[in-house]
MMTF fields as JSON, N, C-alpha, C and O atoms, coordinates in Angstrom:
{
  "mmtfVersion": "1.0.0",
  "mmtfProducer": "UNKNOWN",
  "numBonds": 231,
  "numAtoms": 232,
  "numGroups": 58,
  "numChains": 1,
  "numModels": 1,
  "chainsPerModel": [1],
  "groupsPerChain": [58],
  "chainIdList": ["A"],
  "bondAtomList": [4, 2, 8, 6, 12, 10, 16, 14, 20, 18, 24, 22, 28, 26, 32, 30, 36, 34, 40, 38, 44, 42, 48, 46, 52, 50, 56, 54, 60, 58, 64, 62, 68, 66, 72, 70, 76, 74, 80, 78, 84, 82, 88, 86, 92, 90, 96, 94, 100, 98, 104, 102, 108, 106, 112, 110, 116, 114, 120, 118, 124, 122, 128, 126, 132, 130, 136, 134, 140, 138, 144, 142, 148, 146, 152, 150, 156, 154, 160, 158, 164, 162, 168, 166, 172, 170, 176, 174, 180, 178, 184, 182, 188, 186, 192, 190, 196, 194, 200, 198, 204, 202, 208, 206, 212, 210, 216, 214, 220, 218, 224, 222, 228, 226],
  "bondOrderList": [1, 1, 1, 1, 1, 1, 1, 1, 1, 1, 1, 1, 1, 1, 1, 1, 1, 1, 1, 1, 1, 1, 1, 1, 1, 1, 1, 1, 1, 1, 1, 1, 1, 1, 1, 1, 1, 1, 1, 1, 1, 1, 1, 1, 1, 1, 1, 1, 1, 1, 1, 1, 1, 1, 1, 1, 1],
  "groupList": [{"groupName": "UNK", "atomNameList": ["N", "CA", "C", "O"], "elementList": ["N", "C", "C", "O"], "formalChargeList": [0, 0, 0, 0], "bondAtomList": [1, 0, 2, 1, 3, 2], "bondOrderList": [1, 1, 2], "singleLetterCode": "X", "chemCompType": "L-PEPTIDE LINKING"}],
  "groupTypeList": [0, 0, 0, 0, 0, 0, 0, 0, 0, 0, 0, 0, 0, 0, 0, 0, 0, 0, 0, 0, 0, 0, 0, 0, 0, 0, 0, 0, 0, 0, 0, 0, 0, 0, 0, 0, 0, 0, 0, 0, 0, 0, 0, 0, 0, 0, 0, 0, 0, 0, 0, 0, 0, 0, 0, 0, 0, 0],
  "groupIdList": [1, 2, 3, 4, 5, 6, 7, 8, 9, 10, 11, 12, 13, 14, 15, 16, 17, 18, 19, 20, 21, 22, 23, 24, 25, 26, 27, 28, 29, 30, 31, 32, 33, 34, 35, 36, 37, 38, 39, 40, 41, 42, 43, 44, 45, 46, 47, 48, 49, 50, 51, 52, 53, 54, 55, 56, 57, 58],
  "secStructList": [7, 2, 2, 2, 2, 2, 2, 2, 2, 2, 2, 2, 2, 2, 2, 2, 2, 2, 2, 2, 2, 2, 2, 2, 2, 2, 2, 2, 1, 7, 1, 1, 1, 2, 2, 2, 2, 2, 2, 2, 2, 2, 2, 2, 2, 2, 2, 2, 2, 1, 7, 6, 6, 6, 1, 7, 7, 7],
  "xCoordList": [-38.79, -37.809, -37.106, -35.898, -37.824, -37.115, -36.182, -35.03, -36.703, -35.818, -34.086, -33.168, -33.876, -33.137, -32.169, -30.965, -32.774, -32.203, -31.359, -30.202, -32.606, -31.493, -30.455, -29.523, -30.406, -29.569, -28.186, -27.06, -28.547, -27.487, -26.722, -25.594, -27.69, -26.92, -26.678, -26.493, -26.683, -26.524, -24.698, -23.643, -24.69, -23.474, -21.959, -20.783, -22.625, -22.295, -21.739, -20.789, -22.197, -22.006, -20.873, -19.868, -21.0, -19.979, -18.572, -17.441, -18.966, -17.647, -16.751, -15.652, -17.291, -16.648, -16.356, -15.505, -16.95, -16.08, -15.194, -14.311, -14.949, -13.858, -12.736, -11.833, -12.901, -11.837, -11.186, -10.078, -12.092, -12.068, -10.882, -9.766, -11.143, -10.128, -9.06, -8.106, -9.103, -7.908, -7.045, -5.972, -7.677, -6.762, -6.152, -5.082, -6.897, -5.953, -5.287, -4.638, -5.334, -4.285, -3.082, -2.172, -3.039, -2.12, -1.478, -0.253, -1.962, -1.474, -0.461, 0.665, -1.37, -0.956, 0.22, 0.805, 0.145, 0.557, 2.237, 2.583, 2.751, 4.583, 4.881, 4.006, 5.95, 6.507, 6.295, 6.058, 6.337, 6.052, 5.418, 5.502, 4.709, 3.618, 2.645, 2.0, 2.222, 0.703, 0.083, -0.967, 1.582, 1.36, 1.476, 1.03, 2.199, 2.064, 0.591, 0.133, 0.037, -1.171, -2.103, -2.967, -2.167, -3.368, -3.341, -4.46, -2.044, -1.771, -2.154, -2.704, -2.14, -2.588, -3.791, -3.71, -5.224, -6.127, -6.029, -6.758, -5.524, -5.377, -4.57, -4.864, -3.267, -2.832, -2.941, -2.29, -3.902, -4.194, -5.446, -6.126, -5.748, -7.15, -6.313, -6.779, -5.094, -4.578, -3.767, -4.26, -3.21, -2.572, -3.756, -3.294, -4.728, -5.603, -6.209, -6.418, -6.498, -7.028, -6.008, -6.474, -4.394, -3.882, -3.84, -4.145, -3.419, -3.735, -2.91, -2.099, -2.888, -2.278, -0.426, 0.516, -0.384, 0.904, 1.687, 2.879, 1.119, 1.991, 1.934, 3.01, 1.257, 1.748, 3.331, 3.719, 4.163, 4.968, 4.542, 3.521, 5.005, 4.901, 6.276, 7.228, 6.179, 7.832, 7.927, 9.018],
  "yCoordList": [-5.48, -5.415, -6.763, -6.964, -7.391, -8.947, -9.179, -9.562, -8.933, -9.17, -8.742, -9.516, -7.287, -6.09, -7.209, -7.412, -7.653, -8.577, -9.436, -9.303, -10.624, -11.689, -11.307, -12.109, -10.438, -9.926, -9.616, -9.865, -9.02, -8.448, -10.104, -10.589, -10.363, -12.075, -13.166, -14.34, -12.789, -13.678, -12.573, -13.19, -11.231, -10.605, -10.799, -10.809, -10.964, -10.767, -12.648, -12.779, -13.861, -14.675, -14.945, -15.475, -14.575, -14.229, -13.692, -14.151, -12.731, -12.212, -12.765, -12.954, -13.162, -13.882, -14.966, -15.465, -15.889, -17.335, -16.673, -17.477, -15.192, -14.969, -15.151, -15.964, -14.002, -14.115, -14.922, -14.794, -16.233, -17.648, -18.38, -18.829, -18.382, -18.919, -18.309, -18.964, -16.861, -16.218, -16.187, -15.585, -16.985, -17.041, -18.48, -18.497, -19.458, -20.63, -20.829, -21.865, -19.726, -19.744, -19.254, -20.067, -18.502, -17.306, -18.647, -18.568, -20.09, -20.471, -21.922, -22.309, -22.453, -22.887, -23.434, -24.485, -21.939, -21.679, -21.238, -20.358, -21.739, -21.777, -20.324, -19.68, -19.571, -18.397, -17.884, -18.712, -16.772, -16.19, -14.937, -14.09, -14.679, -13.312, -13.328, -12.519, -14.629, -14.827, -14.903, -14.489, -15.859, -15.96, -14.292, -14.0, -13.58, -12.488, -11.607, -10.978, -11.778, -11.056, -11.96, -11.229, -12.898, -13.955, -13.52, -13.35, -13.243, -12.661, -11.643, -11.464, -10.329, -8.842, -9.236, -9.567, -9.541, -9.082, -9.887, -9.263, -10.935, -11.429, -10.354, -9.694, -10.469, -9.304, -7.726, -7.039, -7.551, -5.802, -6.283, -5.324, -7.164, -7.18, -7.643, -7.445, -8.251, -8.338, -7.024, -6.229, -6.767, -5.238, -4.182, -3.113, -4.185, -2.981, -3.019, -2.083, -4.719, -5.203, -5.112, -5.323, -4.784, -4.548, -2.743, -1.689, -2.97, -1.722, -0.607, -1.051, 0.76, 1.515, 1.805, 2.345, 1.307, 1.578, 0.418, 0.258, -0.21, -1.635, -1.504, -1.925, -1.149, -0.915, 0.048, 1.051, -0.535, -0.054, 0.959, 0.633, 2.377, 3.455, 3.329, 2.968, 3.62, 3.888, 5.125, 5.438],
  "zCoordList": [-8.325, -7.258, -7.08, -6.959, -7.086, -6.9, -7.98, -7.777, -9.22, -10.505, -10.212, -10.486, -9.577, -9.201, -8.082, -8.235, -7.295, -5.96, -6.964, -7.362, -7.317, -7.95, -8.97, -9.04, -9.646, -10.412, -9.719, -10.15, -8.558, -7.735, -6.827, -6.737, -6.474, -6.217, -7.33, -7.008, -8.538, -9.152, -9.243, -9.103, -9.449, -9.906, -8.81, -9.172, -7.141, -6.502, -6.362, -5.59, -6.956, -7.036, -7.811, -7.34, -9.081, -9.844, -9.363, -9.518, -8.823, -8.431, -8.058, -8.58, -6.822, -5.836, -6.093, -5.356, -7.319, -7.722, -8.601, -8.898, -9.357, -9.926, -9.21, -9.405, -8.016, -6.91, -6.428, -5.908, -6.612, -5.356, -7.325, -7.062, -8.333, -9.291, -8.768, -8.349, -8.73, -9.146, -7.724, -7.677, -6.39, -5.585, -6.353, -6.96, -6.221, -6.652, -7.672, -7.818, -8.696, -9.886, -8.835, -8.669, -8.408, -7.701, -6.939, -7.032, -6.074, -5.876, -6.758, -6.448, -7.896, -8.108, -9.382, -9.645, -9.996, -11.337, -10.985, -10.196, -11.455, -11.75, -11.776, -12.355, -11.273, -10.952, -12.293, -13.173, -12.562, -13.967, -14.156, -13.266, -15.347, -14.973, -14.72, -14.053, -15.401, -15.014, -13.501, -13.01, -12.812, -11.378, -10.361, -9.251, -11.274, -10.627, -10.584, -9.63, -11.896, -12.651, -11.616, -11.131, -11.28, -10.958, -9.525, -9.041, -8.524, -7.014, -6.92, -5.833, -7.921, -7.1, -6.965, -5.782, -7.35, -6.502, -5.208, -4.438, -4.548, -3.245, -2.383, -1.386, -3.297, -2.713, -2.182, -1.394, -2.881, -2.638, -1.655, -1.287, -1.313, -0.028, 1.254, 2.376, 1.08, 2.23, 2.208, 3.007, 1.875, 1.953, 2.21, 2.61, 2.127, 2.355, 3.787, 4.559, 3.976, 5.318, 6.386, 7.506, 6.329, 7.23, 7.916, 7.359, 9.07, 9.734, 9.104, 8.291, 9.255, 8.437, 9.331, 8.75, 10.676, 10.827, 10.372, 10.638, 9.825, 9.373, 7.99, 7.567, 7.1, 6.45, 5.763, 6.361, 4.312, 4.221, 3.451, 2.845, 3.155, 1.844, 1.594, 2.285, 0.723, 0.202, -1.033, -1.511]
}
């Protein structure tokens, strides 16, 4: 069981320093695609975390 835990905090560690690059590429990388590719996942957690009448559909 323990093995099962740290595994899961070692994955869950991971993750989240992926996230934590891919915000600061998103900020600091020159207009382009990459800067676009590097923004959706910031972007889709602030877009999901807002309330649903504020959001736009189109």
């Amino acid at each position: 069981m323990r093995e099962w835990l740290l595994a899961l905090a070692i994955g869950a560690l991971v993750l989240f320093a992926s996230w934590a690059v891919l915000l600061v590429l998103a900020r600091r990388l020159p207009p382009g695609l990459l800067k676009d590719l590097a923004a959706l996942p910031p972007d889709g957690v602030s877009t999901a975390r807002r309330p649903p009448a504020r959001r736009a559909f189109r």
